[in-house]
N, C-alpha and C positions, 0 to 999 in steps of 0.2 A: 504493500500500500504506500510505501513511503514514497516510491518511483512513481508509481500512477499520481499520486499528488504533485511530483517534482515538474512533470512534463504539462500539468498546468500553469503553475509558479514560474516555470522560465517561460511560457509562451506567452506569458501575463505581464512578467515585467520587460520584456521587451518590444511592448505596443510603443512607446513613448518613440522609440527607434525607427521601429517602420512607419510610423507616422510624420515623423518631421522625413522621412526617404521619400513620402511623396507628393513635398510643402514645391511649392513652382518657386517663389519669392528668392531673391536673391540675395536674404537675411538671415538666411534658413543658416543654421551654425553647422549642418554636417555639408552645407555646397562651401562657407567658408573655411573648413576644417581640411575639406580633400579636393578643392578647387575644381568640384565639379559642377554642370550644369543639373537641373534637375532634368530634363532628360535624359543623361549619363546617370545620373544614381535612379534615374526610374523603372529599368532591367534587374539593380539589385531591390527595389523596393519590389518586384513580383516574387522574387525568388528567396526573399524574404519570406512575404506571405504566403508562401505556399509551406516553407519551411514548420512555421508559425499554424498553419492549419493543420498541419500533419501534427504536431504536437498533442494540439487540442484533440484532434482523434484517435489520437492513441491515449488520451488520458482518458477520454469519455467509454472507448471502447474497454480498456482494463477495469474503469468503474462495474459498468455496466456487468460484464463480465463476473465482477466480483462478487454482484449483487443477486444475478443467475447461478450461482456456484453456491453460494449462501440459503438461495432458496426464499430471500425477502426482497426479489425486484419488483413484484407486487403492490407493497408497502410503500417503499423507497421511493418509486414513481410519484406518490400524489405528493412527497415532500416538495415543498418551493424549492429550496435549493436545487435540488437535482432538474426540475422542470424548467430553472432560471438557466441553469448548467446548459441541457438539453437546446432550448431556444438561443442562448447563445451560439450553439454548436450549430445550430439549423443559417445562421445570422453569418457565421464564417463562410458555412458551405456554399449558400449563395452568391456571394459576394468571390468566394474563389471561382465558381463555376462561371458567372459572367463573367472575367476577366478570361476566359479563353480569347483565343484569338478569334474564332471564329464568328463566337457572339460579338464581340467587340467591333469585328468590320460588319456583320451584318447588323448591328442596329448599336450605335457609341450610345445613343441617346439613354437605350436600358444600362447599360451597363454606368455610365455615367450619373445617375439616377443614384440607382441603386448603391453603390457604393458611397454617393454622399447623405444618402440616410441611415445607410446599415451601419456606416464606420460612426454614425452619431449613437442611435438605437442602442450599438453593442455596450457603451458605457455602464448606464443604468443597470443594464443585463448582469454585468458580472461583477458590478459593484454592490449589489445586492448579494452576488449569489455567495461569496463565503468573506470573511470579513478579511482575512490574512491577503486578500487579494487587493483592499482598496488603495492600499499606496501606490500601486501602480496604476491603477485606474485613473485616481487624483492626478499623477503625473501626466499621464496621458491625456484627462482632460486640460490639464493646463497647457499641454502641448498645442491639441484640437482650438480652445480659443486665442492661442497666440496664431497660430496660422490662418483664423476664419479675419482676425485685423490685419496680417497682413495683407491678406484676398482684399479686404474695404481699403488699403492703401494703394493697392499697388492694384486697384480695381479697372476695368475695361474703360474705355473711355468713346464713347460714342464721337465718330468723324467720317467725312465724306472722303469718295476717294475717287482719282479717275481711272477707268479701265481701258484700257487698249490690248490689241490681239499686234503682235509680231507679224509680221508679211511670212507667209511660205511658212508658217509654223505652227504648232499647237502651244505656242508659248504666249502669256499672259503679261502683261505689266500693270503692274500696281501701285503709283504715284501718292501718297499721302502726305497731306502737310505734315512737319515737323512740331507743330504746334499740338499735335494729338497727344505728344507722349510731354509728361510732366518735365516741368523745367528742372528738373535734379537730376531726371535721369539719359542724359544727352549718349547718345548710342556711339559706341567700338566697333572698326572694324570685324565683323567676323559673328556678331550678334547678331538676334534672331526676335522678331515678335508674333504674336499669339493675333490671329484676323479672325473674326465669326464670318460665318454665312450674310451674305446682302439682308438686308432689311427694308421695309418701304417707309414707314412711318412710325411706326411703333416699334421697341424692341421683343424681339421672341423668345419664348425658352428654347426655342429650336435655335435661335444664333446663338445665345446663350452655352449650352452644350456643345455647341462645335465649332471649339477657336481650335483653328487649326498652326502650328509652328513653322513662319517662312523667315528665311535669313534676308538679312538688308543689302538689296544688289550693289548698294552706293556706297562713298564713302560722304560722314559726315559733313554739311554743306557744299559741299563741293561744285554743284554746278546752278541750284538752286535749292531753296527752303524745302525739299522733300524727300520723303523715305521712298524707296525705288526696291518692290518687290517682284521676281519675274518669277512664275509659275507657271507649270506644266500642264496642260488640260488634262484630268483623269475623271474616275468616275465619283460622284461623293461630291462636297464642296466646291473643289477648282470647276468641277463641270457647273456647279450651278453661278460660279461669279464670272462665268465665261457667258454662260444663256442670258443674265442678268445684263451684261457687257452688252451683249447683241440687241438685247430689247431697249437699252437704254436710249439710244440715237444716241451718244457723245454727252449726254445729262451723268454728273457726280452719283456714283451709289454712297448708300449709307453703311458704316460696319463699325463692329466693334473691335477697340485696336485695346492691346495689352501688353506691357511690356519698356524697354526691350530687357530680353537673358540673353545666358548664355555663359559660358565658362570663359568667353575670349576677354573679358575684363579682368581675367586672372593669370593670362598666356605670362611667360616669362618674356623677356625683351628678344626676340628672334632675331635682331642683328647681330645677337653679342655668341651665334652661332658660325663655325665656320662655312656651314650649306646646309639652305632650305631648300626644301624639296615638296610643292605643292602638287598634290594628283587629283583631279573632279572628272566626276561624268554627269556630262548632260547637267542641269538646274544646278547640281551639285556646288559649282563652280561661283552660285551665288554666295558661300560660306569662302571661300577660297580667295575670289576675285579680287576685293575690298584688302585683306589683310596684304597679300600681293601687290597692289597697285599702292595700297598705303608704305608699303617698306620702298618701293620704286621713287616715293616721292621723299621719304628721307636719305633716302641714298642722293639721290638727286642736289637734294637739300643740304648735304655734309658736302659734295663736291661744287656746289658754287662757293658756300664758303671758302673751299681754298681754293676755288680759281679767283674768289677776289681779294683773298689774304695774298694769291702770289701774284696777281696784277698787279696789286699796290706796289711789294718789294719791290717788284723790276723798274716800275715806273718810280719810284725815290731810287731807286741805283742810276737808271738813267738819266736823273737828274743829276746826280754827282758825276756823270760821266762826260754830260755834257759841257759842265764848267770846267773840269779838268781840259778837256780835248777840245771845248768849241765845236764839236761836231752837229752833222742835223739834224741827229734823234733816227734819223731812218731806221740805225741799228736797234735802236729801243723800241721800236714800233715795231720789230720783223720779232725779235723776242718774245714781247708781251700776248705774237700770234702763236709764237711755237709754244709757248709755255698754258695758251687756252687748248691749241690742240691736245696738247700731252694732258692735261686735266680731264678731256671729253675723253680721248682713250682709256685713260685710269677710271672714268665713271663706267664707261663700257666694258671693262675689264673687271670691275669691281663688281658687275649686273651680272654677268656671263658666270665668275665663276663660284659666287654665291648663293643666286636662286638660278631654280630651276621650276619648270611649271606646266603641268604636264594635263588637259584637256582633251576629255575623247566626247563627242558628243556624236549624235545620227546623223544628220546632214549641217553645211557651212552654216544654214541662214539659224542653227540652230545658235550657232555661235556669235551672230553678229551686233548682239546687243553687248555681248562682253569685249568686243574687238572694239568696237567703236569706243568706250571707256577708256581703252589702253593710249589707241589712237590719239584722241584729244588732249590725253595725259601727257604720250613721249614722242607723237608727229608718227613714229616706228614700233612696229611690233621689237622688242626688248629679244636681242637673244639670248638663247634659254628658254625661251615660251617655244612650247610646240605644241601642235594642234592636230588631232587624228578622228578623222570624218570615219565611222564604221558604214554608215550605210551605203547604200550601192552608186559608183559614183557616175557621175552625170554633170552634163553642163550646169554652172550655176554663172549668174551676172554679177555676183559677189565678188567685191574686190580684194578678199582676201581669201579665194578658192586658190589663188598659185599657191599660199604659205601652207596650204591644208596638207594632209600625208594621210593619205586615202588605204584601210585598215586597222586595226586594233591596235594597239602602245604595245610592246612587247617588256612588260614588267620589270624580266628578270635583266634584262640590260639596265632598263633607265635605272632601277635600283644602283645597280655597280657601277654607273657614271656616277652615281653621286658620293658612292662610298671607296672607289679606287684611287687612292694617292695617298696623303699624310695620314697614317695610322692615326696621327693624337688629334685630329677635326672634328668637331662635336657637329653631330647634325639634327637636323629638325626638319621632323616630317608631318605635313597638314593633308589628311585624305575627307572628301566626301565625294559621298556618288554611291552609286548600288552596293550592296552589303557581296558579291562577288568581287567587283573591285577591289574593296577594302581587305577582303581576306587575303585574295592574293599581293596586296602591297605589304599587307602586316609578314604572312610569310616569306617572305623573301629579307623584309627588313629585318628580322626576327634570325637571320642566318648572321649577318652581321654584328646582330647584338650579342649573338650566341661567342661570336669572334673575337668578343671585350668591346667594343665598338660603345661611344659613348652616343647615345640616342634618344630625344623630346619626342613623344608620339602624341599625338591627336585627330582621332577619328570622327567625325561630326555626324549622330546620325538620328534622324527622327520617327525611327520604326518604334511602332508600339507593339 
């Protein structure tokens, strides 16, 4: 009996646990403990709970059992406690069985439901049911109302957004003022917010339940006051704010905006890397893009500084040369040129042999909303950026179909470009894009690390 009690008592005081594991806020003390996103810890907040339910059923079935062996589960039954126990148990199993995967893509809305009343309900439940349990309950409740204010804080915020469709593509753009998201929380490279379902006039519990998580295709004001989401036509959501798009004639839809996360507020500083190594498929490249073009503009940023720290020099040398010699400066002028070329080759050198950045998407025009970013950024696509069209190739009017390389990336190279030469080069690798992708960069990288090989991994991924 003492065990059948134990595998209550640990199932019990470890609510508090998996409850802040599946808090979204970016306050949450285990996302700043292990600098992860709530996304990233919401894989172990399942397998948590499943852990956490197997307990409870193994504690309820040894009861039970005991009681059948005894010969007074008869009795035992109409007691509260065991019927509080029982309802509990019934409160788990629900709540575990919606969270399949299957329930979950066929209707989020049950399973989203249900779990935010059952995970309330279950309180009362087993804080009645024996009394050596309530400290953990208490805890857990005080967990539950720190997280329902952070939800009131860090709460949805109704705003209009414009919708456009991509030429030649199933891809979406999604323009939002930057004025939607609170003035504290000014968005990072590499971040990601929570968008509802269109709404017309009134808010829904249907938009309500389905903020879906899309990364910020832009960098922070950069070209104008707006958040820039591009999304994929699929089935679910995106298809409905794509039909919404169509019906609107060029009129703002209405949604609900939340946010921004994401763990990239937490990245280590990726220049102070000797090679990054960015890899995205398709949409993917929306988490990737921003961090990427944001490091291109510090790079950028560190080499004017010293092409105007070393313009100045030559140009005070040249003035000291010129009063010694009385000469006509020409010579100081032909200098001041070598010394800016040699500065654009060291930024180009400096671009080449640090990042690398590595895009597979279906066809070119899938690509052209990110080309054009790079484009207005650096006049030239950056080398190191390469780009791999798998779908079937065919003529496109896209001006960036010659740079394209028509076929899948071949993994196990690009990996060993990035990791052949200076044993002691710390490298940083950023993957999003399909959960095959990602496997196959992690393994290969993984051969490396296995090697001593010092290596930052971050994989971006928003499968539930």
């Amino acid at each position: 009996m003492h065990v059948t009690k134990r595998f209550g008592i640990v199932a019990a005081s470890q609510l508090p646990l998996h409850y802040l594991l599946s808090a979204k806020p970016a306050y949450n003390p285990v996302q700043y403990l292990t600098r992860l996103s709530h996304e990233e810890l919401n894989p172990y907040h399942r397998i948590f709970g499943y852990i956490l339910m197997s307990l409870f059923v193994a504690h309820a079935t040894l009861y039970l059992n005991f009681y059948i062996q005894m010969g007074f589960l008869a009795k035992r039954i109409k007691d509260i406690d065991v019927q509080l126990g029982l309802a509990a148990l019934s409160n788990f199993l629900i709540i575990g069985t919606s969270a399949i995967s299957y329930i979950r893509h066929y209707s989020y809305r049950i399973f989203y439901t249900l779990h935010i009343i059952l995970s309330f309900a279950i309180l009362p439940i087993l804080y009645f049911h024996v009394k050596y349990l309530r400290i953990y309950i208490l805890e857990t409740a005080a967990v539950y109302v720190f997280l329902v204010l952070q939800r009131y804080i860090n709460k949805q915020h109704p705003t209009s957004a414009t919708v456009s469709n991509i030429p030649n593509t199933l891809l979406i753009r999604i323009c939002l003022p930057t004025t939607a998201l609170p003035k504290q929380k000014a968005y990072r490279p590499g971040q990601h917010v929570y968008l509802s379902r269109p709404f017309s006039n009134k808010v829904s519990s249907t938009s309500l339940s389905h903020m879906n998580p899309f990364s910020i295709a832009n960098l922070p004001l950069e070209d104008s006051p707006h958040i820039e989401l591009v999304v994929r036509e699929l089935d679910g959501s995106t298809k409905m704010i794509a039909e919404a798009a169509r019906h609107s004639e060029g009129r703002p839809l209405n949604f609900l905006l939340e946010g921004p996360y994401g763990s990239a507020a937490s990245f280590p500083d990726l220049l102070t890397y000797d090679r990054i190594l960015f890899v995205a498929g398709g949409v993917g490249a929306t988490f990737t893009m921003p961090i990427y073009r944001n490091l291109l503009r510090r790079i950028s940023d560190n080499h004017d500084s010293r092409k105007t720290s070393e313009t100045s020099r030559i140009g005070r040398e040249d003035v000291w040369a010129r009063r010694r010699k009385n000469t006509s400066g020409i010579s100081g002028k032909a200098n001041r040129e070598l010394a800016s070329q040699q500065t654009d080759g060291d930024q180009k050198s400096a671009i080449t042999s640090k990042l690398s950045f590595i895009w597979s998407v279906r066809t070119i025009e899938d690509a052209t909303w990110g080309l054009d970013t790079i484009r207005q950024q650096n006049k030239n696509i950056p080398e190191g950026f390469e780009l791999f069209v798998t779908g079937t190739q065919k003529d496109s009017q896209s001006s960036f179909a010659a740079a394209a390389v028509y076929g899948r990336p071949q993994v196990k190279s690009i990996v060993e470009k990035v990791f052949v030469g200076n044993e002691s080069q710390r490298v940083a690798i950023l993957v999003c894009g399909p959960a095959t992708l990602g496997r196959d960069v992690r393994s290969e990288v993984g051969k490396w690390v296995w090697k001593g090989r010092e290596v930052w991994w971050h994989e971006e991924q928003f499968s539930w």
